[in-house]
The first five atom37 places (N, CA, C, CB, O) and aatype in JSON, in Angstrom:
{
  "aatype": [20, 20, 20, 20, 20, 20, 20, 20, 20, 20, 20, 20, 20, 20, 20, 20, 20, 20, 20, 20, 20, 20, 20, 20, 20, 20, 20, 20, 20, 20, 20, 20, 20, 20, 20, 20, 20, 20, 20, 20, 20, 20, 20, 20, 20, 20, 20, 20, 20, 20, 20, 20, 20, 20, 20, 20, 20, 20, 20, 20, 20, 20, 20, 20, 20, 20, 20, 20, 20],
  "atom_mask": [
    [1, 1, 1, 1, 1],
    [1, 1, 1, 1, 1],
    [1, 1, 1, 1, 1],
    [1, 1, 1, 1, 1],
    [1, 1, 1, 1, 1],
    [1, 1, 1, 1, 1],
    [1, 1, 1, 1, 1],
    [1, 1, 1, 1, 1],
    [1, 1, 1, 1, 1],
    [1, 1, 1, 1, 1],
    [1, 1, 1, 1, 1],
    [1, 1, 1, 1, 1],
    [1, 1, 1, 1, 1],
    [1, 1, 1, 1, 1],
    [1, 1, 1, 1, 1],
    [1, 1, 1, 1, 1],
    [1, 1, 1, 1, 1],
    [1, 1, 1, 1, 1],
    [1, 1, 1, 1, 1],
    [1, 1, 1, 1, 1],
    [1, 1, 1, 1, 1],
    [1, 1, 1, 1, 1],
    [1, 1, 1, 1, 1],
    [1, 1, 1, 1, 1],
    [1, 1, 1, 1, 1],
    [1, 1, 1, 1, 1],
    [1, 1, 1, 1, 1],
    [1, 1, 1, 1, 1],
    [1, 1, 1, 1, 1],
    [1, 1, 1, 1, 1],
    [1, 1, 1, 1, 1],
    [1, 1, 1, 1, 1],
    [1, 1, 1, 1, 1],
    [1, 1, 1, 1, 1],
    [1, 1, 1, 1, 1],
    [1, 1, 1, 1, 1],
    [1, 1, 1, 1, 1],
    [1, 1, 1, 1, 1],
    [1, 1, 1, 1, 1],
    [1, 1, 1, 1, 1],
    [1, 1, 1, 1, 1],
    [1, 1, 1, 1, 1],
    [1, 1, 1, 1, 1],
    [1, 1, 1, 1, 1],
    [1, 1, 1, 1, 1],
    [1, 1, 1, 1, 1],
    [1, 1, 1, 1, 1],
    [1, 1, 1, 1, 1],
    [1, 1, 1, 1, 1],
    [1, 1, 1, 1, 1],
    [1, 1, 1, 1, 1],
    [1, 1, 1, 1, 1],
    [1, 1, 1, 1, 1],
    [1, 1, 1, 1, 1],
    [1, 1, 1, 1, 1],
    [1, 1, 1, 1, 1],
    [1, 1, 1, 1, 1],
    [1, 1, 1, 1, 1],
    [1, 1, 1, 1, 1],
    [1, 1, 1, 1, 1],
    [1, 1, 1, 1, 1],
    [1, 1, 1, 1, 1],
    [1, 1, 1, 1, 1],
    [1, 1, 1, 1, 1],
    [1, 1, 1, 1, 1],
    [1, 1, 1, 1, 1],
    [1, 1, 1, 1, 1],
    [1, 1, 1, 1, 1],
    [1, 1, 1, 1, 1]
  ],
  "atom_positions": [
    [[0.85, -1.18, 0.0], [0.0, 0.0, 0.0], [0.89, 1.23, 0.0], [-0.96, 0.0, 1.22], [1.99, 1.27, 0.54]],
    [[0.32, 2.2, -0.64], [1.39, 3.61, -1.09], [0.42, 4.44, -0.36], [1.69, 4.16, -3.07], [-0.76, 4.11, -0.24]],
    [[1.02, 5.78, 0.26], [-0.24, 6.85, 0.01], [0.49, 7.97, 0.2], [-1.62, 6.82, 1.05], [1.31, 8.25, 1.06]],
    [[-0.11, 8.82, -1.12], [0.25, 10.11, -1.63], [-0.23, 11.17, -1.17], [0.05, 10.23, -2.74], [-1.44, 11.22, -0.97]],
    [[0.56, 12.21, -0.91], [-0.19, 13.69, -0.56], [0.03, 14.71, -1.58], [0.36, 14.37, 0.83], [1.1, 14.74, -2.2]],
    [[-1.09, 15.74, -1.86], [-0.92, 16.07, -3.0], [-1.19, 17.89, -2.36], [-2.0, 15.15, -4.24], [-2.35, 18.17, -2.06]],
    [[-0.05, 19.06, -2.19], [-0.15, 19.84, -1.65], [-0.89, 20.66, -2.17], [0.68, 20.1, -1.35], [-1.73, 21.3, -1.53]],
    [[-0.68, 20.77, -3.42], [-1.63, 21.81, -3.99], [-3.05, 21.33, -4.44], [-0.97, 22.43, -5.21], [-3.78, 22.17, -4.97]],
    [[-3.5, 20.09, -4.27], [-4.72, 19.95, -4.37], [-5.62, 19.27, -2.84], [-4.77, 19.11, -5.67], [-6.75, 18.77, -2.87]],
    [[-4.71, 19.45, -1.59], [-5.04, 18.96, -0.7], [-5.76, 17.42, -0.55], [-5.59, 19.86, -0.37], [-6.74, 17.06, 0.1]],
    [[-4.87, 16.71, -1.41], [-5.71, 15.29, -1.19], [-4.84, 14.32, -0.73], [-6.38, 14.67, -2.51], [-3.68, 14.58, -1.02]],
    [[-5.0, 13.29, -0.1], [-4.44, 12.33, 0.29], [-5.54, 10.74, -0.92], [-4.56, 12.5, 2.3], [-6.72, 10.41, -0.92]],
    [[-4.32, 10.23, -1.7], [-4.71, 9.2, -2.34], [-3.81, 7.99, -1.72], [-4.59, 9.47, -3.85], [-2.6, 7.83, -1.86]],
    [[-4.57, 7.32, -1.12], [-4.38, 5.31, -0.75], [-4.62, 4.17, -1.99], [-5.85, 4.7, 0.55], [-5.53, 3.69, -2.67]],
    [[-3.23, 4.09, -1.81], [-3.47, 2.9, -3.02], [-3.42, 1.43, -2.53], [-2.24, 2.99, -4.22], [-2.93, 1.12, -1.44]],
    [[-3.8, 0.82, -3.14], [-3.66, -0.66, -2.79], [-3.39, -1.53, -4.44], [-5.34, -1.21, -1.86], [-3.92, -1.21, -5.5]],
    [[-2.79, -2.24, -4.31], [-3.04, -3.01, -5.99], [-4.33, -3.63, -6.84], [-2.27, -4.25, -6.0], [-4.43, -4.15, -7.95]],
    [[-5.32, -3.3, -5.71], [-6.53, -3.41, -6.25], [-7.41, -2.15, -6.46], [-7.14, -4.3, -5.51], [-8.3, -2.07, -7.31]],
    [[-6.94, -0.83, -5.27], [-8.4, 0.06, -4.64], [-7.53, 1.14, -4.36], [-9.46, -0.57, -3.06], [-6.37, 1.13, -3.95]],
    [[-8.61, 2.46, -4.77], [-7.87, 3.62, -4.4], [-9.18, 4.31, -3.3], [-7.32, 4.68, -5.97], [-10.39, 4.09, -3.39]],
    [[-8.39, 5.28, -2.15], [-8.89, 5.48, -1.42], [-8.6, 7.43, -1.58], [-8.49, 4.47, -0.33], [-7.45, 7.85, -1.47]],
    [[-9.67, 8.3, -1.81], [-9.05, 9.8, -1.74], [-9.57, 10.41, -1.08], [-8.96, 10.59, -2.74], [-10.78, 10.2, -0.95]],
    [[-8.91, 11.53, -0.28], [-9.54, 11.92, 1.01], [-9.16, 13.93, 0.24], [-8.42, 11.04, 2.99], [-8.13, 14.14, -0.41]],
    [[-10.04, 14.91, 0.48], [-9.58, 15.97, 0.12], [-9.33, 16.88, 1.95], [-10.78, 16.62, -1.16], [-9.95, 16.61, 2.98]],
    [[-8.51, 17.67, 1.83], [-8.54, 18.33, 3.33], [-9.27, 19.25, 3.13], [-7.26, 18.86, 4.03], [-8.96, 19.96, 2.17]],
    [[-10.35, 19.58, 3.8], [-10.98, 21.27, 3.84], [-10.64, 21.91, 4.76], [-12.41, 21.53, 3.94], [-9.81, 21.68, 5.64]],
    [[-11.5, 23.03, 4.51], [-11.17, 24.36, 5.41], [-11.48, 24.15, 7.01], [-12.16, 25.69, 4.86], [-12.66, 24.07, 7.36]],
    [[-10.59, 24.08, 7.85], [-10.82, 23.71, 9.14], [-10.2, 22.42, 9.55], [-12.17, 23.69, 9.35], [-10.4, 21.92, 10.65]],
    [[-9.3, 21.8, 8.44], [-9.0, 20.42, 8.64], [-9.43, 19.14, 8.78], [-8.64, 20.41, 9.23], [-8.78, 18.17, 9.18]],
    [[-11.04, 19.22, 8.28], [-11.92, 18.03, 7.95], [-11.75, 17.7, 6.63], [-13.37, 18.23, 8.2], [-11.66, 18.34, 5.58]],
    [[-11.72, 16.07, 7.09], [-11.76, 15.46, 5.62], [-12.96, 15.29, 4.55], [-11.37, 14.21, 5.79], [-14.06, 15.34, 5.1]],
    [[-12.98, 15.22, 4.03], [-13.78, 14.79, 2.44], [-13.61, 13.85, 1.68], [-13.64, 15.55, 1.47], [-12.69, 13.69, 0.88]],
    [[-14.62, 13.09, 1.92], [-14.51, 11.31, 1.02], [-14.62, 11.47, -0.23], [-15.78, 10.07, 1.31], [-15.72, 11.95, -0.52]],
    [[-13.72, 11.2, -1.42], [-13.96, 12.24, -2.76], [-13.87, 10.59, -3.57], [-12.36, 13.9, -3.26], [-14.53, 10.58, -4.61]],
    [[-13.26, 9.39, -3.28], [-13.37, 8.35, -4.21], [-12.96, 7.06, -3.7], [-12.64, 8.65, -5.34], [-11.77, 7.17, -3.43]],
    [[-13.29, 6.09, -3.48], [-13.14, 4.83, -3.3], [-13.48, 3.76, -4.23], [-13.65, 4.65, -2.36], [-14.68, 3.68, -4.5]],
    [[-12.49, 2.73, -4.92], [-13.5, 2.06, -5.65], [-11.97, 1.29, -6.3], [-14.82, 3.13, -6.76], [-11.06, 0.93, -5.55]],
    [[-11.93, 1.14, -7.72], [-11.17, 0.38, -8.43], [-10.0, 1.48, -8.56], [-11.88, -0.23, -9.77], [-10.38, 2.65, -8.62]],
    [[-8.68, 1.22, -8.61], [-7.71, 1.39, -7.92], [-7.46, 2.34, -9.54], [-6.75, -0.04, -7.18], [-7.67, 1.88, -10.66]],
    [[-6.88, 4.01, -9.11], [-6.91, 5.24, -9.97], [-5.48, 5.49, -10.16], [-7.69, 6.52, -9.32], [-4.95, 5.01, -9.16]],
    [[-4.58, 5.97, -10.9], [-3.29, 6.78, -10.7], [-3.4, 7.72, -11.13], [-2.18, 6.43, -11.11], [-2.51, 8.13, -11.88]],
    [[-4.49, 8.47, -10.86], [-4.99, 10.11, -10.77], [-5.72, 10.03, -10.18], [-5.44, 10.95, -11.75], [-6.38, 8.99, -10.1]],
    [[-5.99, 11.34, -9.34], [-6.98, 11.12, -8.79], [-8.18, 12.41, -9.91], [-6.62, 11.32, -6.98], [-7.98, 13.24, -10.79]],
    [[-9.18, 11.94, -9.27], [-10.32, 12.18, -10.21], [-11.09, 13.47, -9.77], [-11.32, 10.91, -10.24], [-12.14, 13.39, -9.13]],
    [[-10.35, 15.02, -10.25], [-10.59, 16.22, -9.67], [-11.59, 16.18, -9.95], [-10.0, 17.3, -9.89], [-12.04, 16.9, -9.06]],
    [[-12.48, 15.88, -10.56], [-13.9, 16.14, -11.33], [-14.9, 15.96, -10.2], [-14.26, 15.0, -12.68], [-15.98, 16.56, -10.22]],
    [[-14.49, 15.04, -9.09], [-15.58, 14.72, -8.36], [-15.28, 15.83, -7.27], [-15.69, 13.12, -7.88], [-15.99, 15.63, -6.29]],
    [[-14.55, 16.81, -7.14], [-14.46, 17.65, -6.03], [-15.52, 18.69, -6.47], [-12.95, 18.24, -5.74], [-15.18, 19.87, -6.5]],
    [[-16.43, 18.43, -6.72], [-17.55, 19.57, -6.77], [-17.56, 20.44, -5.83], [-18.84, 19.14, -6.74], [-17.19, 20.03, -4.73]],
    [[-17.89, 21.59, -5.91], [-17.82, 22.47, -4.09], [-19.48, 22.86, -3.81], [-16.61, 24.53, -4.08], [-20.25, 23.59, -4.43]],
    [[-19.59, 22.28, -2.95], [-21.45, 23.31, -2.89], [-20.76, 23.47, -1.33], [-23.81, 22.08, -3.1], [-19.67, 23.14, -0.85]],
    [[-22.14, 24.26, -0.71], [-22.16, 24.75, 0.61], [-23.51, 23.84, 1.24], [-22.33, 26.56, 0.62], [-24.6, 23.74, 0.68]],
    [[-23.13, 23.2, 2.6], [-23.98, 23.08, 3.08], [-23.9, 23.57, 4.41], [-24.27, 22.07, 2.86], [-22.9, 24.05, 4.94]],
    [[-25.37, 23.37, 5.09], [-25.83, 23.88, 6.41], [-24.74, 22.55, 7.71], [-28.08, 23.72, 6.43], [-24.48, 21.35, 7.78]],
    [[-24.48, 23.84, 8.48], [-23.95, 22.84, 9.62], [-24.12, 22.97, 10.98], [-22.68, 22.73, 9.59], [-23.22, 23.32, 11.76]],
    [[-25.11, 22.73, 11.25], [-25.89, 22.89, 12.27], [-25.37, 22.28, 13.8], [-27.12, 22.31, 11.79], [-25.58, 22.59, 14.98]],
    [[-24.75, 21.47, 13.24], [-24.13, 20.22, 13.96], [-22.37, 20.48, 14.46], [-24.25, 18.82, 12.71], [-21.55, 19.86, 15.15]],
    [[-22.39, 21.93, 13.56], [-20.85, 22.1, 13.48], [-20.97, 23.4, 14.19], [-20.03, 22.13, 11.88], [-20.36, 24.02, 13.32]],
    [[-21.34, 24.58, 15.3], [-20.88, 25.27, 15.49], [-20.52, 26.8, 14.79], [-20.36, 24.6, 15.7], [-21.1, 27.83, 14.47]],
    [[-18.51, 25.94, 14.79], [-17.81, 27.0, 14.03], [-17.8, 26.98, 12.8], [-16.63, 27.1, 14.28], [-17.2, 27.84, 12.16]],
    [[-18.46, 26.02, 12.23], [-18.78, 26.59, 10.59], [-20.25, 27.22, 10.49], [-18.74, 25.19, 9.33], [-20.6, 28.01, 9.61]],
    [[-20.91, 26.85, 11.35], [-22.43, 27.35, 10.95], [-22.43, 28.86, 10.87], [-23.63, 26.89, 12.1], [-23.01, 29.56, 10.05]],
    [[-21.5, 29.29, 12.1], [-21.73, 31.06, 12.09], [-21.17, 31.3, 10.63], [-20.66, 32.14, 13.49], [-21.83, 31.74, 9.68]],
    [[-19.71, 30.9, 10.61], [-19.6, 31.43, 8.59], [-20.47, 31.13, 7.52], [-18.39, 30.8, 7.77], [-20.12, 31.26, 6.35]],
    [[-21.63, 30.73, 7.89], [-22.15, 30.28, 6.95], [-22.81, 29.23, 6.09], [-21.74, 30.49, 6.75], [-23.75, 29.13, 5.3]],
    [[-22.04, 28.64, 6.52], [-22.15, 26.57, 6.13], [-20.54, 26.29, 5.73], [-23.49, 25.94, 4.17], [-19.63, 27.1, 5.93]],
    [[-20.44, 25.39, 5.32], [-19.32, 24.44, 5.05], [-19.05, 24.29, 3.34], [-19.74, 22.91, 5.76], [-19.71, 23.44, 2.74]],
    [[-18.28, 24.97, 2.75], [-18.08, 24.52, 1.19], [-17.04, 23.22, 1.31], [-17.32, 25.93, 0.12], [-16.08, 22.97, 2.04]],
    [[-17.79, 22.43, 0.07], [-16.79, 21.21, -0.02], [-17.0, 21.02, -1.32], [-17.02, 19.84, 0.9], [-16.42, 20.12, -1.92]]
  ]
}
């Protein structure tokens, strides 16, 4: 198993010889489950869509606003 960090796109990709695992960092240092499945050597920016949601549950993101991811 390998796993890559990617600074300028904040992702961490887990490889395995079968399965890739990609995690993106957001704002505040929570992760983001961005791909799991049959094993990538890119990772697949396309799925980092950004919307905003409500975080009700979160506090210090709710006063800013919600949470973009």
């Amino acid at each position: 198993m390998s796993i890559e960090y990617s600074g300028e796109n904040k992702t961490f990709h887990l490889k395995t010889k079968s399965s890739s695992y990609i995690m993106h960092v957001m704002e505040g240092g929570l992760l983001a489950n961005i791909y799991y499945g049959k094993r990538v050597d890119e990772a697949p920016l396309h799925l980092m869509q950004y919307r905003t949601i409500s975080c009700k549950s979160m506090p210090e993101f709710a006063e800013k606003g919600g949470l973009n991811f």
